[in-house]
FIBAKE-695880 format. One record per residue (C-alpha): x, y, z; residue in one letter; residue number from 1. Coordinates in steps of 0.2 Angstrom, whole numbers, plus 2048, in hexadecimal, padded with zeros to 3 digits. Each point is the difference from the previous one (the first is absolute). Example, Ala and Ser with C-alpha at 12.3 -4.5 7.8 and 13.67 -1.06 7.14 Angstrom:
// FIBAKE-695880
+-----+-----+-----+--------+-----+
!  px !  py !  pz ! residu ! num !
+-----+-----+-----+--------+-----+
! 83E ! 7EA ! 827 !      a !   1 !
! 806 ! 811 ! 7FD !      s !   2 !
+-----+-----+-----+--------+-----+
// end
This chain:
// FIBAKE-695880
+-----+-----+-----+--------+-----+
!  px !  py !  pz ! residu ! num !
+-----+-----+-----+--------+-----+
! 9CC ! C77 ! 4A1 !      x !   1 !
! 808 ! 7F7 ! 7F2 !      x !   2 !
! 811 ! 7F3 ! 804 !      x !   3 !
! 80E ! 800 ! 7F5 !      x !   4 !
! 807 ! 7EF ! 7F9 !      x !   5 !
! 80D ! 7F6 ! 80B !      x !   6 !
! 811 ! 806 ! 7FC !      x !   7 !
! 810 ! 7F7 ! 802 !      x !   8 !
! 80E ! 807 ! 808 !      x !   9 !
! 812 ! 7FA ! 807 !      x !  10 !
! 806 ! 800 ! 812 !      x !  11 !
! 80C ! 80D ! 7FD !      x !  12 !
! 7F6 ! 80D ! 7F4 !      x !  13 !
! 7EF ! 802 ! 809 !      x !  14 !
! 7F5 ! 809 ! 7F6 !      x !  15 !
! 7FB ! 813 ! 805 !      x !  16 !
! 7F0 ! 801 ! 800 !      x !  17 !
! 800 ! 7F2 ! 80E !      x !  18 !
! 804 ! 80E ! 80D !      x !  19 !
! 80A ! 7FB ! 813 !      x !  20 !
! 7F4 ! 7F2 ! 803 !      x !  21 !
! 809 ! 7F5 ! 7F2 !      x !  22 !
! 814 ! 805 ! 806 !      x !  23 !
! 7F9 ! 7FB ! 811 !      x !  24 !
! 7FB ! 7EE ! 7FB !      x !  25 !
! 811 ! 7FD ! 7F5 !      x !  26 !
! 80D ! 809 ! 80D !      x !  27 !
! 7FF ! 7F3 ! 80C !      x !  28 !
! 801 ! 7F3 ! 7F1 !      x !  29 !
! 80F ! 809 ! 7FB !      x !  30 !
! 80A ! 7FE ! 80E !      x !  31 !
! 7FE ! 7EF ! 807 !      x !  32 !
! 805 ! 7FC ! 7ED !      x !  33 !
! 810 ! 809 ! 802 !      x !  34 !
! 803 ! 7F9 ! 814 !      x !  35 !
! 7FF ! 7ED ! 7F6 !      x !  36 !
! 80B ! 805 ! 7F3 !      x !  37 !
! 80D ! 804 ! 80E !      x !  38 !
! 7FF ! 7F5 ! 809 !      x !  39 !
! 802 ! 7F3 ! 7F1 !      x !  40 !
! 80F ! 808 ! 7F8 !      x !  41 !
! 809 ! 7FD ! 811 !      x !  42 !
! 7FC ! 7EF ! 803 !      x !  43 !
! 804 ! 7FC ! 7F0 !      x !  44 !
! 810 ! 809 ! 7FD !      x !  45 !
! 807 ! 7FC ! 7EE !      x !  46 !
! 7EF ! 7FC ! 7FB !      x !  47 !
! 7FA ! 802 ! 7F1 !      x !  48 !
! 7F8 ! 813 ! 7FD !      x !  49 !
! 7F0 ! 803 ! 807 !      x !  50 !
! 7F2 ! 7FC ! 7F4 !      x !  51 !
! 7F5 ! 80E ! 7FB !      x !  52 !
! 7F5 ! 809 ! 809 !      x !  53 !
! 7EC ! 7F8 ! 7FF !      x !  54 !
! 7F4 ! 80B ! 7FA !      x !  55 !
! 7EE ! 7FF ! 807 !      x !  56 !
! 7EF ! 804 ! 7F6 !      x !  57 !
! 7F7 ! 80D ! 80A !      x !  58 !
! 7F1 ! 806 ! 7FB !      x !  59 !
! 7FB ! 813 ! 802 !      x !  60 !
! 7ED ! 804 ! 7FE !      x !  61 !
! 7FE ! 813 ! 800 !      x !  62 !
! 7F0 ! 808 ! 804 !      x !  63 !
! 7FC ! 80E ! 7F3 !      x !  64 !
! 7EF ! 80B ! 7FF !      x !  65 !
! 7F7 ! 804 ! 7F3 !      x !  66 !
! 807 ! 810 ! 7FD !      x !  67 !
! 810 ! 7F8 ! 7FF !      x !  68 !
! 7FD ! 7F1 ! 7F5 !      x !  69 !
! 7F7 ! 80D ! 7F4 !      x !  70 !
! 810 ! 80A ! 800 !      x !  71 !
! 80C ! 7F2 ! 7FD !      x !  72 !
! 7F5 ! 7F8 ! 7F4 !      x !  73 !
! 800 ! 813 ! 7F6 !      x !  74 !
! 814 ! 7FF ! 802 !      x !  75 !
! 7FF ! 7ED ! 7F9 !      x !  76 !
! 7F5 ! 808 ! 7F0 !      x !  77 !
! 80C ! 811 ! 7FF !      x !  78 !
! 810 ! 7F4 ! 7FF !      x !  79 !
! 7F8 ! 7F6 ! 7F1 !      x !  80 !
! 7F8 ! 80E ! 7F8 !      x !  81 !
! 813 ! 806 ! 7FE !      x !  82 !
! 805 ! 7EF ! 7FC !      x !  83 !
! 7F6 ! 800 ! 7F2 !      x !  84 !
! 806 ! 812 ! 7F9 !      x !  85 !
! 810 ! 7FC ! 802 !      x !  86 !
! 7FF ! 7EF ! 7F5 !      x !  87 !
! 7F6 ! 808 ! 7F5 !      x !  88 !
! 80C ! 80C ! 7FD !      x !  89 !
! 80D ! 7F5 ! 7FE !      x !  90 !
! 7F5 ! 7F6 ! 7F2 !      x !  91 !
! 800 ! 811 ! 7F6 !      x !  92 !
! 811 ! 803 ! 803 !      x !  93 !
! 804 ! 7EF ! 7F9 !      x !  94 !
! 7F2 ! 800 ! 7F3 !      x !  95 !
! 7FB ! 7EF ! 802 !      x !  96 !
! 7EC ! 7FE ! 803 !      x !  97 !
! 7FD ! 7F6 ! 80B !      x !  98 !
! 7EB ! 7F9 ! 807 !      x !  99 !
! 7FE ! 80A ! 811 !      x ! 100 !
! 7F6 ! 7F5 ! 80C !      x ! 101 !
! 7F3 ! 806 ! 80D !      x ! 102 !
! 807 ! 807 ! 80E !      x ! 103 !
! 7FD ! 7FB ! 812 !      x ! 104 !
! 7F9 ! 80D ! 803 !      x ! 105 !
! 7F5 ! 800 ! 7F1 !      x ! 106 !
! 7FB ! 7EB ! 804 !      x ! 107 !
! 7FA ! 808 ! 812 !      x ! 108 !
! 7F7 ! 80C ! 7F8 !      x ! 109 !
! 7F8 ! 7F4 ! 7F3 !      x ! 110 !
! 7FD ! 7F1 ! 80E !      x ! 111 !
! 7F9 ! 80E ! 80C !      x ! 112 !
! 7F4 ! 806 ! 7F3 !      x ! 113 !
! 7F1 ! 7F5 ! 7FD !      x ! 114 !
! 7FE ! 7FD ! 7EE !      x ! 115 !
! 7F4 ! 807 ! 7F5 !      x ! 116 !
! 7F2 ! 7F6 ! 7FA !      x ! 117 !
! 7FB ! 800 ! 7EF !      x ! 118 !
! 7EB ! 809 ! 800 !      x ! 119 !
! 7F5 ! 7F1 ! 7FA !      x ! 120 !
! 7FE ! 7FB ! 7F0 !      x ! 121 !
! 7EF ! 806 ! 7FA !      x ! 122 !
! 7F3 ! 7F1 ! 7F9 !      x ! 123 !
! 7FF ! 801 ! 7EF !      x ! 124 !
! 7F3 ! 7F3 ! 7FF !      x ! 125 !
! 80E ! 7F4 ! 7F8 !      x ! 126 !
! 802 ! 80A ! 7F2 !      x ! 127 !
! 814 ! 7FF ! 800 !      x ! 128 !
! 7FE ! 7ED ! 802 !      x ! 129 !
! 7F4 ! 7FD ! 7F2 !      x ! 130 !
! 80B ! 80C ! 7F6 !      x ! 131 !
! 803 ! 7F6 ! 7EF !      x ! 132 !
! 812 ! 7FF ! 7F9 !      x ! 133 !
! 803 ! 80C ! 7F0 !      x ! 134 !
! 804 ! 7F0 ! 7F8 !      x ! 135 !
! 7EE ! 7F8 ! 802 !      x ! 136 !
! 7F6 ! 80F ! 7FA !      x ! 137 !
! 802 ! 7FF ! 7ED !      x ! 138 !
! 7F9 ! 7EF ! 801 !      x ! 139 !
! 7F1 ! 805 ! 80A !      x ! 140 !
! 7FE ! 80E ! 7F3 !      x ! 141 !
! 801 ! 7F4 ! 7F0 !      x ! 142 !
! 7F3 ! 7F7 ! 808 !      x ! 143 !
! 7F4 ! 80C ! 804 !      x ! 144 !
! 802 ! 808 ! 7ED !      x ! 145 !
! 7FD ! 7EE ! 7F9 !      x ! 146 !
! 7F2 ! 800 ! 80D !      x ! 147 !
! 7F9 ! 812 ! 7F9 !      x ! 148 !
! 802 ! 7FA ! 7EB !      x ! 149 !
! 7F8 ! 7EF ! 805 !      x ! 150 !
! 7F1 ! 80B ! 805 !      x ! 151 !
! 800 ! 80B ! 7F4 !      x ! 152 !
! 802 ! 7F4 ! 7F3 !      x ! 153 !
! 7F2 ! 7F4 ! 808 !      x ! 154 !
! 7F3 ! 812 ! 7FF !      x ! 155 !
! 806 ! 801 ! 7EF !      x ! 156 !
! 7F9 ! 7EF ! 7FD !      x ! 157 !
! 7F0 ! 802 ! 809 !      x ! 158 !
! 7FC ! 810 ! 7F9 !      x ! 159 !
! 803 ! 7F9 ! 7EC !      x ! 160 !
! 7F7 ! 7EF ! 806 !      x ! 161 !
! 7F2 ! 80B ! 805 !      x ! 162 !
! 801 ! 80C ! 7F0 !      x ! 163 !
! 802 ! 7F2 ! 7F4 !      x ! 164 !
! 7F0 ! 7F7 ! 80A !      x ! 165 !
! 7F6 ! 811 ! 7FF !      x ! 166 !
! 804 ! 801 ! 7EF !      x ! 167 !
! 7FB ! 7ED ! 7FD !      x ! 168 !
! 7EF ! 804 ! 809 !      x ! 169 !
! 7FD ! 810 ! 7F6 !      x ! 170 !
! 803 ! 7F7 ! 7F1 !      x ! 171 !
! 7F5 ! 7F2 ! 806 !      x ! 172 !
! 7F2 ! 80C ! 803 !      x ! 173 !
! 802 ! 808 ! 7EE !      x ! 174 !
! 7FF ! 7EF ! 7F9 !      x ! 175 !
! 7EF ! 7FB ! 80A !      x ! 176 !
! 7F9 ! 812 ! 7FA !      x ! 177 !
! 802 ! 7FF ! 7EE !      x ! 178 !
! 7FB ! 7EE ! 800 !      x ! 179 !
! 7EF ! 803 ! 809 !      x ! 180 !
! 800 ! 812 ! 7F2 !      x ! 181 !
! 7FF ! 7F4 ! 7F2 !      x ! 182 !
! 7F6 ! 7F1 ! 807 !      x ! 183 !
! 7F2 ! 810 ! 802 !      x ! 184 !
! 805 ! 806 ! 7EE !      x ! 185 !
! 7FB ! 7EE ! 7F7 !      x ! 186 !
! 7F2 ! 7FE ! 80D !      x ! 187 !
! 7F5 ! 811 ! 803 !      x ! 188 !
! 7FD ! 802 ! 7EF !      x ! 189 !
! 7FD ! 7EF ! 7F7 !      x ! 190 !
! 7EC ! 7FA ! 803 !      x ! 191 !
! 7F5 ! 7F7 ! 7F1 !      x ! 192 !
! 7EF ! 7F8 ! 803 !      x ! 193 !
! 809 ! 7EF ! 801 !      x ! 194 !
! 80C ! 804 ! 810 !      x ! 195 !
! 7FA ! 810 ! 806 !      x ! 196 !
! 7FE ! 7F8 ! 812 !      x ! 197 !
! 810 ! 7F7 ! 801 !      x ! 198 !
! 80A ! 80F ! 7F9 !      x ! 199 !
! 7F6 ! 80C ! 80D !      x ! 200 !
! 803 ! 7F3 ! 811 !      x ! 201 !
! 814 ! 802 ! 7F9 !      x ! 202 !
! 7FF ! 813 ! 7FE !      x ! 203 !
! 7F8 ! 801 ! 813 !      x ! 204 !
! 810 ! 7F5 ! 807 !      x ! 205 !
! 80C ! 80F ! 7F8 !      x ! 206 !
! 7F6 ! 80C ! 809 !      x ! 207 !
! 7FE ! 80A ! 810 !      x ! 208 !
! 7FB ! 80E ! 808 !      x ! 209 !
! 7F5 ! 80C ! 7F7 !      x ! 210 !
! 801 ! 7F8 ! 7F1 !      x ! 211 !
! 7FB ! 7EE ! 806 !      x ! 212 !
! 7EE ! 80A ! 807 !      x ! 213 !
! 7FE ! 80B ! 7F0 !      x ! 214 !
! 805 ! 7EF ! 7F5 !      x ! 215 !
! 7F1 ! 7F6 ! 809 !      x ! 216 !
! 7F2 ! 80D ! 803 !      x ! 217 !
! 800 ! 809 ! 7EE !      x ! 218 !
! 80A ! 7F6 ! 7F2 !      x ! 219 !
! 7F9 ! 7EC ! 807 !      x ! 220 !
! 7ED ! 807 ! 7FC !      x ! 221 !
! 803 ! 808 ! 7EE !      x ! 222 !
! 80D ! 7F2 ! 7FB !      x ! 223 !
! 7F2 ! 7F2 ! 801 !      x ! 224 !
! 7F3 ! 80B ! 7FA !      x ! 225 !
! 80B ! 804 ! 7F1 !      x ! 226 !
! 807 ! 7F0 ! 7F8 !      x ! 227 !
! 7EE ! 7F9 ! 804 !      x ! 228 !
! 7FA ! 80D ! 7F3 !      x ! 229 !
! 80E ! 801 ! 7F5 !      x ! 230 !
! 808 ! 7EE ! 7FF !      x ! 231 !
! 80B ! 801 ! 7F1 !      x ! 232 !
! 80A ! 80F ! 808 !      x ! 233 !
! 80F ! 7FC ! 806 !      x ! 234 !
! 80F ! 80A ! 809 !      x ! 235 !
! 812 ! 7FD ! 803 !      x ! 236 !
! 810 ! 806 ! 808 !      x ! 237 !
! 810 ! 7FC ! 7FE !      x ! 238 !
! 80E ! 808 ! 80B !      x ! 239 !
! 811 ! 802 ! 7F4 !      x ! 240 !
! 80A ! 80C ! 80F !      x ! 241 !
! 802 ! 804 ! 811 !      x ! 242 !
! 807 ! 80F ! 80A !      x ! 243 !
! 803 ! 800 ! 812 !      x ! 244 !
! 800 ! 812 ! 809 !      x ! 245 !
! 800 ! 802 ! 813 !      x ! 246 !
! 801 ! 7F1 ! 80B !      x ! 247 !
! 801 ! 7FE ! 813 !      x ! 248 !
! 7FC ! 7F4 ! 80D !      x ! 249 !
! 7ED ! 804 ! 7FF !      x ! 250 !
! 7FC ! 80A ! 7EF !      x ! 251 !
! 806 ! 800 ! 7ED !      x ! 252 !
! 7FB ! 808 ! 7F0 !      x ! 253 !
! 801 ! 7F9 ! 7EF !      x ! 254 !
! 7FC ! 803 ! 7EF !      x ! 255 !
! 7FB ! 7F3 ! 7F3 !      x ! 256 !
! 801 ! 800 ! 7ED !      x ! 257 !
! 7F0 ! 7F6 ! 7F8 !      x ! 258 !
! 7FB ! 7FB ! 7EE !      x ! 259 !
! 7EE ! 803 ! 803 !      x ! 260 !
! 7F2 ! 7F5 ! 7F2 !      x ! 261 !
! 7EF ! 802 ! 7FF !      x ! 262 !
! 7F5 ! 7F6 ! 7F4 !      x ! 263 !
! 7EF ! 7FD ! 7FA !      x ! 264 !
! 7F7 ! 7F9 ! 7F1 !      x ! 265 !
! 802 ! 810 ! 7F4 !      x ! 266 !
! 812 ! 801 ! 804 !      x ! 267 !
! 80F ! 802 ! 80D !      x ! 268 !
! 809 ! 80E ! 808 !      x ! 269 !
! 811 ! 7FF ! 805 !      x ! 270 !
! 807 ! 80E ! 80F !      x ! 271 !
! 815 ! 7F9 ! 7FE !      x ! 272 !
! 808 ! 808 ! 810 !      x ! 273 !
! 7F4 ! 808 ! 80A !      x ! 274 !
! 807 ! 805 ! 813 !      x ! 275 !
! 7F9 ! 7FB ! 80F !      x ! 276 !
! 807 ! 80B ! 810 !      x ! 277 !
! 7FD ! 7F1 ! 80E !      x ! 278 !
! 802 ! 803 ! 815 !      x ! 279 !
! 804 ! 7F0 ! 809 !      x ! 280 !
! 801 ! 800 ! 814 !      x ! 281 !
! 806 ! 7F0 ! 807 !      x ! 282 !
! 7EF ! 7F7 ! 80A !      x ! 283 !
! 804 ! 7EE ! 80A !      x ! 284 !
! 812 ! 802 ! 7FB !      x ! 285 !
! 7F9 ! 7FF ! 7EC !      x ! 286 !
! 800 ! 810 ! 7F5 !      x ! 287 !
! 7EF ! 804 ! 7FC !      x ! 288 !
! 7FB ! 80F ! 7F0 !      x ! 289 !
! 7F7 ! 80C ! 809 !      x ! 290 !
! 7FD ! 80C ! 7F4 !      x ! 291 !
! 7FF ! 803 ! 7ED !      x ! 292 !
! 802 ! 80B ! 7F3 !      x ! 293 !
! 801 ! 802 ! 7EE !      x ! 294 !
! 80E ! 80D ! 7F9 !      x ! 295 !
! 7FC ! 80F ! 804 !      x ! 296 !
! 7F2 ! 7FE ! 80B !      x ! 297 !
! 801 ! 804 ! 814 !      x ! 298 !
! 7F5 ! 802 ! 80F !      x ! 299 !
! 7FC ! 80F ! 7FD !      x ! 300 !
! 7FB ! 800 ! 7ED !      x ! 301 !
! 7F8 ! 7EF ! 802 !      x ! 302 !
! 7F0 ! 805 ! 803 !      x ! 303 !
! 7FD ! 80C ! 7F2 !      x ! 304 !
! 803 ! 7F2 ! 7F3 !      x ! 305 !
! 7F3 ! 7F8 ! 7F7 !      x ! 306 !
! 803 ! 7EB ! 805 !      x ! 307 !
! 7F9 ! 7F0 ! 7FC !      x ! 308 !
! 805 ! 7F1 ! 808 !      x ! 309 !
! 7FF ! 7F4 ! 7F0 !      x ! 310 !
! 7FC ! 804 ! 7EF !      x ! 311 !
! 7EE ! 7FE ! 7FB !      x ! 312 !
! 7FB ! 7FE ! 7ED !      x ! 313 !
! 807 ! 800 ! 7F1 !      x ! 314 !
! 815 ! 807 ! 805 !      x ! 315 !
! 805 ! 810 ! 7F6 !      x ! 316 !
! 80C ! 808 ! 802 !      x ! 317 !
! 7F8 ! 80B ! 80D !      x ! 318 !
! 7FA ! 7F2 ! 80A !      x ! 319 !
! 80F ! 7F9 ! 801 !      x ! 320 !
! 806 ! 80F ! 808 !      x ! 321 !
! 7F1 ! 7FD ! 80A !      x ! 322 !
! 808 ! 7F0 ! 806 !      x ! 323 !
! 80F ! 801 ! 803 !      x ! 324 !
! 7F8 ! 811 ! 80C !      x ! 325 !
! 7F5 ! 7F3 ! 807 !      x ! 326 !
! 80F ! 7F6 ! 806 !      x ! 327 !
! 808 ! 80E ! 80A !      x ! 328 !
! 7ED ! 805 ! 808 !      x ! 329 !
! 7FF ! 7ED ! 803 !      x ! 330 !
! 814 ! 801 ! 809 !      x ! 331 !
! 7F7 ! 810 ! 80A !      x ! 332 !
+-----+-----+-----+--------+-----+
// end
């Protein structure tokens, strides 16, 4: 049951809907106004007119049903639909546009209709908040390429520092070989009967290996031996070039080049730039000859030549042949 709003009405035009209980409250109203009025107009004679008539306020509350409010509020919604068509047709016949506003109808149906709620927002881990302005990624990229040069340029450095050092070390290796190849040219091959023992304690420091054990238990014996017997026979070496080959952090190879002079008291003999093929191996951190070999003479041909360690007797020209033989036995 739903009431209708108050509605005001006059004394003289009561409302319809108010049915026969409304005119029987304002007919006995009615009349006693109109037995006063007479009664004053003749006591008062000329008088003036009477004043107007006093309107009361009464206020009607109708009882409607459901059904009905339903049906009035349908006729409410009819009467402004066609309001609305009709204006609208007057704006097209006129031409002007004008901004159509919601209906009432339309706002009830809005505020009636619970509003639609926007579906979560989906975590994104604060990715749209750590999002970075267009305008601050080419900064960030300049730096990371400087970043990426200063690297490469720094590995460039490293890598050259580290050539130019391995080069230096090479070179420093090639240097200590060739200087230990000719300190063993001068050396191996110069005894007399004056400084045989000096010359052979310098030879043993240049030597290691095989050769150091070949040096001391075969060319020791015969070199006393030999200068005790033959004491004007004297022999020399003199180292006039060197030539490097293979060196690494352990082993090298090199070749000498060694006038080679024998002399005695009939005469001397002179061997100008006889070759000496030398293997060096680096012992205590100090390259050492190993092995020894005069040109064209290897381990396997060694053996099946005729050698002396010193030259004994009078030099010819095949003793001294003999002796410079005898060296490379005594390198063996």
């Amino acid at each position: 049951m739903t009431a209708e709003p108050s509605k005001d009405v006059t004394e003289d035009a009561a409302a319809p809907a108010a049915g026969g209980a409304a005119e029987e409250e304002t007919a006995p109203e009615t009349r006693a106004e109109k037995d006063a009025a007479a009664r004053r107009s003749d006591g008062a004679g000329d008088a003036p007119s009477a004043r107007p008539r006093r309107r009361r306020r009464v206020r009607v509350i109708e009882v409607l049903d459901d059904e009905d409010l339903d049906e009035v509020l349908d006729a409410i919604e009819a009467e402004e639909d066609a309001a609305e068509e009709s204006g609208e047709r007057t704006v097209e016949k006129s031409g002007r546009a004008e901004a159509e506003e919601p209906s009432p109808r339309n706002a009830r149906s809005a505020r009636a209709r619970p509003a639609k709620k926007d579906p979560p927002e989906e975590d994104d881990g604060g990715s749209r908040a750590r999002r970075t302005p267009p305008g601050l990624e080419r900064p960030r990229v300049a730096a990371a390429v400087v970043v990426l040069l200063t690297a490469a340029l720094a590995t460039l450095a490293i890598w050259q520092w580290r050539s130019a050092s391995a080069l230096s070390a090479a070179r420093d290796a090639r240097e200590e070989v060739a200087k230990v190849a000719a300190a063993y040219g001068d050396a191996a091959l110069t005894y007399d009967a004056a400084n045989y023992r000096s010359q052979m304690d310098k030879a043993q420091k240049l030597m290691g290996g095989d050769l150091l054990e070949s040096f001391r238990t075969t060319t020791l014996p015969n070199l006393g031996s030999t200068f005790r017997d033959n004491p004007d026979v004297a022999l020399s070496s003199k180292t006039n070039q060197v030539f490097v080959g293979s060196v690494d952090d352990r082993f090298a190879t090199a070749v000498v080049s060694v006038d080679i002079t024998v002399r005695s008291k009939q005469e001397s003999t002179e061997q100008p730039a006889t070759l000496l093929r030398l293997a060096l191996a680096k012992i205590d951190g100090e390259w050492k000859v190993t092995k020894q070999y005069a040109s064209g003479v290897n381990d396997q041909n060694k053996d099946s030549a005729t050698l002396g360690a010193v030259p004994t007797g009078s030099p010819s020209p095949g003793a001294t042949s003999t002796g410079k033989g005898g060296a490379s036995d005594g390198g063996d």
